[in-house]
C-alpha positions as CSV (number, residue, x, y, z in Angstrom):
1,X,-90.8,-87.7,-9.8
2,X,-93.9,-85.5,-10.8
3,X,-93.5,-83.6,-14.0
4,X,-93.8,-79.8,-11.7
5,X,-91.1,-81.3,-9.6
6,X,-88.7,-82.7,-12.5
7,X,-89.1,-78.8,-13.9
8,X,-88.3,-77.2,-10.9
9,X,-85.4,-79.6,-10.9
10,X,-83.8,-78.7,-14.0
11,X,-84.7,-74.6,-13.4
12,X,-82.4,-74.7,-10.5
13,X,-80.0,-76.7,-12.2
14,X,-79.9,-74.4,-15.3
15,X,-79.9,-71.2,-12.7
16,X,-76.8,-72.6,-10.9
17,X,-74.9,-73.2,-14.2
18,X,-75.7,-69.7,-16.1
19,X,-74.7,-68.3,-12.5
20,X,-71.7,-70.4,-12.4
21,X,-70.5,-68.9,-16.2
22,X,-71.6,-65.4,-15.5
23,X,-69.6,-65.0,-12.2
24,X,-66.5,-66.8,-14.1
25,X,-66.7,-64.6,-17.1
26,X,-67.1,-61.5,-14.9
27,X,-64.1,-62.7,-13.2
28,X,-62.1,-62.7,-16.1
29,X,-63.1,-59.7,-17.3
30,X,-62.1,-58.3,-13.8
31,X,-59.0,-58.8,-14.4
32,X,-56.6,-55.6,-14.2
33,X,-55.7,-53.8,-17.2
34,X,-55.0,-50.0,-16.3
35,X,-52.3,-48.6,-18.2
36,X,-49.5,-46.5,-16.2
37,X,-50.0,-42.7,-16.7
38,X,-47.3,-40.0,-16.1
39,X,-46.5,-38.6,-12.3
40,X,-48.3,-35.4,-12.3
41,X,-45.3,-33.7,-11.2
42,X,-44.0,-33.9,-14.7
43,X,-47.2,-31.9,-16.0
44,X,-48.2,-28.3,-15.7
45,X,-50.9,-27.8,-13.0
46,X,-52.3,-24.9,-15.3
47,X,-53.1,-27.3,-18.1
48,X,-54.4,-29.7,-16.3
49,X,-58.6,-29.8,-15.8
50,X,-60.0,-27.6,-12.9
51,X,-61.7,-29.7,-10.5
52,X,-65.2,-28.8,-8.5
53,X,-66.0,-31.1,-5.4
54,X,-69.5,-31.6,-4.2
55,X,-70.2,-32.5,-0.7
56,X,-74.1,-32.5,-0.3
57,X,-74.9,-33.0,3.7
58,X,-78.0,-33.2,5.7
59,X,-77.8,-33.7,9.7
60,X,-74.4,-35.2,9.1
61,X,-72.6,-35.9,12.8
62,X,-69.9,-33.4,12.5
63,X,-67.0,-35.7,13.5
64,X,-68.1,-37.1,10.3
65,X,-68.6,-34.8,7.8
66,X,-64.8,-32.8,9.7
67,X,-63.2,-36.3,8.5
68,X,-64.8,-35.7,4.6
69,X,-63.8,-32.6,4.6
70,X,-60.6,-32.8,5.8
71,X,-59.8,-35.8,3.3
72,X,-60.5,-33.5,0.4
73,X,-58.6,-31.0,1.9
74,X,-55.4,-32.8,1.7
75,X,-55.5,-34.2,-2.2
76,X,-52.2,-34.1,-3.7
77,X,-54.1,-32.4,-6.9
78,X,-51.9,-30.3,-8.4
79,X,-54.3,-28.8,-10.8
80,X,-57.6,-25.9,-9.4
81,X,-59.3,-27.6,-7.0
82,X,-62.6,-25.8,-5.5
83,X,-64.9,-27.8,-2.7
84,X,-68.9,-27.0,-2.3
85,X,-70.4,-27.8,0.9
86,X,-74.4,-27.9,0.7
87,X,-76.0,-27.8,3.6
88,X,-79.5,-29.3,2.8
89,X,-81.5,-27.5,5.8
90,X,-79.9,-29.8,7.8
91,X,-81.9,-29.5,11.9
92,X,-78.3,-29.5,13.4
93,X,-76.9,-27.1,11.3
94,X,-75.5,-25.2,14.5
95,X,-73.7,-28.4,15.8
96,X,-71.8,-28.5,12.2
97,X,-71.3,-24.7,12.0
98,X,-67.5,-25.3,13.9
99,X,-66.9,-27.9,10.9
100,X,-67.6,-24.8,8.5
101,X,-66.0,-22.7,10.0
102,X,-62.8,-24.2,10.1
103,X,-62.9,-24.2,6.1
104,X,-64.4,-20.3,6.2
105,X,-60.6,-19.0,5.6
106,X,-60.2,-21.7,3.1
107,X,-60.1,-20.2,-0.9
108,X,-60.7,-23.7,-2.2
109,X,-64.0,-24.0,0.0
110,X,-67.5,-22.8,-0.7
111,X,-69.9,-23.2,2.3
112,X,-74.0,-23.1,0.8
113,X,-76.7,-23.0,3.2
114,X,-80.4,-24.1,1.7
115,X,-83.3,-23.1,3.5
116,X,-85.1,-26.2,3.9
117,X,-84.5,-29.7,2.8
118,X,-84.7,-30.2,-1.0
119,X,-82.9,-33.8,-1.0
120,X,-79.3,-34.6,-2.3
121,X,-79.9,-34.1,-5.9
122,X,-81.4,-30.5,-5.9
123,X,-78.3,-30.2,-3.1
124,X,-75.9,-30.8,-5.9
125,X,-77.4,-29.2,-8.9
126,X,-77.2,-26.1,-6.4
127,X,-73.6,-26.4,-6.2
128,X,-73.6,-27.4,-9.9
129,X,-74.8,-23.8,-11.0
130,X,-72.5,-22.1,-8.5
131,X,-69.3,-23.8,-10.0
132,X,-67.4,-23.9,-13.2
133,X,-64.9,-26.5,-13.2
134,X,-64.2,-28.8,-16.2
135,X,-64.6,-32.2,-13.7
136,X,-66.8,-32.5,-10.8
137,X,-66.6,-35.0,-8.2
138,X,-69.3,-36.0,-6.1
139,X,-68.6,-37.1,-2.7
140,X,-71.0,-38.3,0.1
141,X,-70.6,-36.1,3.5
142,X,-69.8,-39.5,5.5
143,X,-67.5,-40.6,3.4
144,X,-63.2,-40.1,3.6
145,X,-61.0,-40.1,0.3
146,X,-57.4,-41.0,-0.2
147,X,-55.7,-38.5,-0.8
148,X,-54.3,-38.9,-4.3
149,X,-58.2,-39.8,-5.5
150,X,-58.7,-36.8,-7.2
151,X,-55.8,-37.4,-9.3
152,X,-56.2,-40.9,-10.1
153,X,-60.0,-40.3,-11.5
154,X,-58.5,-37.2,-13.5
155,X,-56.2,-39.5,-15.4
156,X,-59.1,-41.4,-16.2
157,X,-61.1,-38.6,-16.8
158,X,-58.5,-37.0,-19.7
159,X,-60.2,-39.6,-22.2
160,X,-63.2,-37.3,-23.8
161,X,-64.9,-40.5,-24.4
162,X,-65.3,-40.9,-20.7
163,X,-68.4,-39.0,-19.3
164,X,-68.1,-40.2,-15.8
165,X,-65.5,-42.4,-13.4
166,X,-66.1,-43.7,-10.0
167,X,-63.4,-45.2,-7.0
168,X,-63.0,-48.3,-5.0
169,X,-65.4,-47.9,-1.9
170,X,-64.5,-49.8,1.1
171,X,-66.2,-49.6,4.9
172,X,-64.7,-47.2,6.8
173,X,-66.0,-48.8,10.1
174,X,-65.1,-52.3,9.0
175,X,-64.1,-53.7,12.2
176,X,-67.3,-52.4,14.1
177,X,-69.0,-55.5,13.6
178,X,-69.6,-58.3,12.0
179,X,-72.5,-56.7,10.0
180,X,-69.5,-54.1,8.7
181,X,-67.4,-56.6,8.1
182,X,-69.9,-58.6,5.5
183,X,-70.9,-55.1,3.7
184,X,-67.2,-54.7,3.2
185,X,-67.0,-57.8,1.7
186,X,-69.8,-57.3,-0.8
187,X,-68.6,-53.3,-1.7
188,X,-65.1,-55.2,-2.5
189,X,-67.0,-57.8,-4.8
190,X,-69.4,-55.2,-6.2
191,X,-66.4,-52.8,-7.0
192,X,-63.6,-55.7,-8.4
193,X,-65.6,-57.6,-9.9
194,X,-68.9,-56.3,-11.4
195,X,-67.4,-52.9,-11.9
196,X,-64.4,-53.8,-13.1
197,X,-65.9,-56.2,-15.8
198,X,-68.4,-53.9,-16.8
199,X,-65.1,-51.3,-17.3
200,X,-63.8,-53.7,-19.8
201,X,-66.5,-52.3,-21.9
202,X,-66.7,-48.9,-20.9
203,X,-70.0,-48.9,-19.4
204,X,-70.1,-49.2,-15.3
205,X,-73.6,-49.1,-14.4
206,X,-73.4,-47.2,-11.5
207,X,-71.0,-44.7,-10.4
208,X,-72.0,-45.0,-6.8
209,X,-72.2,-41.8,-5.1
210,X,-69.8,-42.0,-2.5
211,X,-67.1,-41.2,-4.8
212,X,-67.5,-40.8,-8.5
213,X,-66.5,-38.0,-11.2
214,X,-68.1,-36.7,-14.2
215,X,-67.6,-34.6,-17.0
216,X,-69.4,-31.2,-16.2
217,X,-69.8,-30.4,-19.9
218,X,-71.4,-34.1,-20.5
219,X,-73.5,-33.2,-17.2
220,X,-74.9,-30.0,-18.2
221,X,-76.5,-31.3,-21.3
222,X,-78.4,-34.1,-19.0
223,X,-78.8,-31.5,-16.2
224,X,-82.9,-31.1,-17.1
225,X,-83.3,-34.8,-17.5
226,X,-81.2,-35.5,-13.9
227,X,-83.5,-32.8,-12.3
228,X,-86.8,-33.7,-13.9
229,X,-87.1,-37.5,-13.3
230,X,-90.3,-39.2,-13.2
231,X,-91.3,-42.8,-12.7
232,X,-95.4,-43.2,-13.5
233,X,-96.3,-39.5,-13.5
234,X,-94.1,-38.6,-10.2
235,X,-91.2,-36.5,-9.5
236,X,-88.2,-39.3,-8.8
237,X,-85.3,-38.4,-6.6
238,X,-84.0,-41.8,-5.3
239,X,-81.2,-43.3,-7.0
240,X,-79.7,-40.4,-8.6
241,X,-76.1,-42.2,-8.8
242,X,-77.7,-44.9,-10.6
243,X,-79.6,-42.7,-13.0
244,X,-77.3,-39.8,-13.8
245,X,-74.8,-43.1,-14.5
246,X,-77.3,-44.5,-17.2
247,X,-78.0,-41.1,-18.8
248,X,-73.9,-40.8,-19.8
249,X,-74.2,-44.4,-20.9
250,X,-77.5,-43.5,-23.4
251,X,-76.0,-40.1,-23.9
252,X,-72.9,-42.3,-25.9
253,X,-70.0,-41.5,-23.3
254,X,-67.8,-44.1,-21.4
255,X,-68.2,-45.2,-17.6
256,X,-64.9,-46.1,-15.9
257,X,-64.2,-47.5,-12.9
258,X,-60.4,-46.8,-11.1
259,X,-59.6,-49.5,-8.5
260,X,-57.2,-47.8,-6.8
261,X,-59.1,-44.6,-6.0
262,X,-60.4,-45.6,-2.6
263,X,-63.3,-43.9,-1.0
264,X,-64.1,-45.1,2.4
265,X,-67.5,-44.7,3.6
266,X,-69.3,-45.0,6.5
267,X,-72.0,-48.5,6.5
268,X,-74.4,-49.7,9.2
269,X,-73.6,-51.4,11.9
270,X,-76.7,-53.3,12.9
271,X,-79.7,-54.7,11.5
272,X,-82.1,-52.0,11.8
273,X,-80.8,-49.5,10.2
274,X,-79.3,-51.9,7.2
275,X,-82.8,-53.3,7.0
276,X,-84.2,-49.9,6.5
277,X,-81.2,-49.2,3.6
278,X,-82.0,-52.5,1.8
279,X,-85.6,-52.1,1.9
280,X,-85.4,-48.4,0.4
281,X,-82.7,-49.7,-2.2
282,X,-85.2,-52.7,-3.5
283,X,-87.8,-50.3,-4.0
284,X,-85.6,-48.4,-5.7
285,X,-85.2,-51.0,-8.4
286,X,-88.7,-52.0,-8.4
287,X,-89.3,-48.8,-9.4
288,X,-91.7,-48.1,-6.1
């Protein structure tokens, strides 16, 4: 055996054993550990944290974004609870104008209309200056909660150590396809056991944007460095889950994740489309 091939050999061998021991160790470190919290109906709502809920959307189908809303709608949350719905110039804004309207009667619901498209960061901070709440949960428009969610990342959230918390994300459309099926599979290894390691020291990497929580007073003092990315001299606004996640870690506050605050979202269901997602995802951490 040549001396390139005999190297090759033992890279792969060493690869497949430091594989084997990280994704042992991250399953013991997966390993459930929440403590039980109080029923809320044994607290007062008024002393519990108000609650803002983001729900950026851009030519979202409205049998979609009706299902989001009407998820949020129902949370048991005894506490304040206000919902923002930006509107980020969508071109179909007059097929989801029913779905807003069926909210326009609504206290808890705020209905913002942009002009144009800015892109789902700019969408929230919008809603971020509107609102006031002590928590704010960010939820993607094609995406359904359960409806004690809000509740369950609260209770996580009553730690001032913690600066942001996400849910359990499963496919909505799981049985679609087989496609839907395997990105099921890999949100429930990416969320029970890579998240839920990483909680074991209080630093989730990424509070994926589907569903995930953070503290609006830790928020505010990162708002100008979430707005004003840049990667090599250019405005940045891919990722934003990913980076606002990393900016609470440097920032010295906690990332939690809550298994059993289940978001379910909608995935693709052929290649095309989850060719296109990948491919603007790797570029995303190539920093492209």
């Amino acid at each position: 055996m040549s001396l390139l091939a005999t190297i090759s050999t033992a890279a792969v061998a060493s690869y497949a054993l430091l594989s084997s021991v990280h994704k042992s160790a991250q399953a013991l470190y997966a390993l459930r550990s929440d403590a039980s919290l109080p029923p809320y109906d044994r607290v007062d709502a008024d002393a519990l944290p108000s609650v803002d809920v983001i729900v950026p959307c851009f030519n979202e189908d409205p049998r979609t974004l009706a299902a989001c809303l009407k998820s949020i709608a129902s949370q048991d949350y005894p506490g304040r609870l206000q919902v923002y719905v930006v509107d980020d110039g969508s071109a179909n804004v007059g097929a989801v104008a029913a779905v807003h309207a069926s909210y326009a009667y609504d206290p808890r619901f705020t209905i913002i209309l942009l002009p144009s498209n800015v892109g789902k960061r700019k969408a929230q901070i919008a809603a971020i200056r509107r609102s006031f709440g002590d928590l704010v949960l960010n939820v993607d428009s094609d995406t359904e909660i359960d409806s004690d969610v809000v509740s369950k990342l609260v209770r996580k959230m009553q730690d001032p150590a913690v600066g942001a918390a996400m849910g359990q994300l499963k496919a909505s459309n799981r049985n679609d396809s087989w496609l839907t099926r395997l990105i099921d599979m890999e949100y429930w290894f990416a969320c029970n056991e890579e998240r839920a390691a990483q909680r074991r020291f209080g630093a989730v990497m990424c509070c994926c944007g589907p569903c995930a929580m953070y503290r609006r007073s830790a928020r505010l003092l990162l708002l100008e460095q979430y707005e004003t990315q840049f990667f090599r001299g250019k405005p940045s606004d891919l990722g934003e889950d990913r980076h606002l996640t990393i900016l609470m870690l440097k920032a010295g506050f906690r990332t939690e994740y809550v298994l059993d605050a289940i978001a379910a979202t909608v995935v693709p269901d052929t290649l095309l489309p989850y060719r296109r997602q990948q491919l603007r995802r790797a570029r995303l951490r190539q920093g492209r």
